[in-house]
C-alpha angles and dihedrals in degrees: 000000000000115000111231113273110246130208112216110203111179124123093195100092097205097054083043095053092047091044084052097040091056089039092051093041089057090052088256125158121227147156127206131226118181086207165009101279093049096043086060087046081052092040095063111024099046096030099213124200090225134023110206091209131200107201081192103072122135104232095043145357120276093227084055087059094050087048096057102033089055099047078075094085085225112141101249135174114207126199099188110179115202135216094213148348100285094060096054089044088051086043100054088036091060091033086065097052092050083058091057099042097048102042 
């Protein structure tokens, strides 16, 4: 049985590393994206059923990239990991509103 394709979003090279090396030593497939423009290319083209996702990314927010990747109407599980707060509280705030708007 295949193991679910993971998108790994993180810019910071050593936590992705770390994130790659556990998903590869459990016989995981994944593909990478730096950033947010890349993790809405890998969104769409490689249609993965989670999406590991940094808020914190340099070319984007991380709540941008959760916007657009769910307005494709794709099925998607996010595990979103925050670096304060703030973050979670955004996060949970515009998780809430993607509840409303998509039914």
């Amino acid at each position: 049985m295949n193991k679910p394709l993971i998108l790994v979003v993180e810019d910071d090279p050593s936590v992705r590393n770390l994130i790659t090396t556990t998903l590869k030593t459990n016989d995981y497939r994944y593909v990478v994206a730096p950033n947010g423009s890349a993790a809405i290319m890998g969104a769409t083209s490689r249609n993965p059923e989670i999406i590991l996702l940094d808020l914190g990314l340099p070319d984007m927010d991380g709540m941008e990239v959760l916007d657009l990747c769910t307005g494709t109407g794709a099925p998607l599980h996010f595990t979103a990991y925050f670096s304060s707060i703030w973050d979670a509280h955004a996060a949970f705030k515009n998780a809430e509103r993607l509840r409303m708007t998509r039914g």
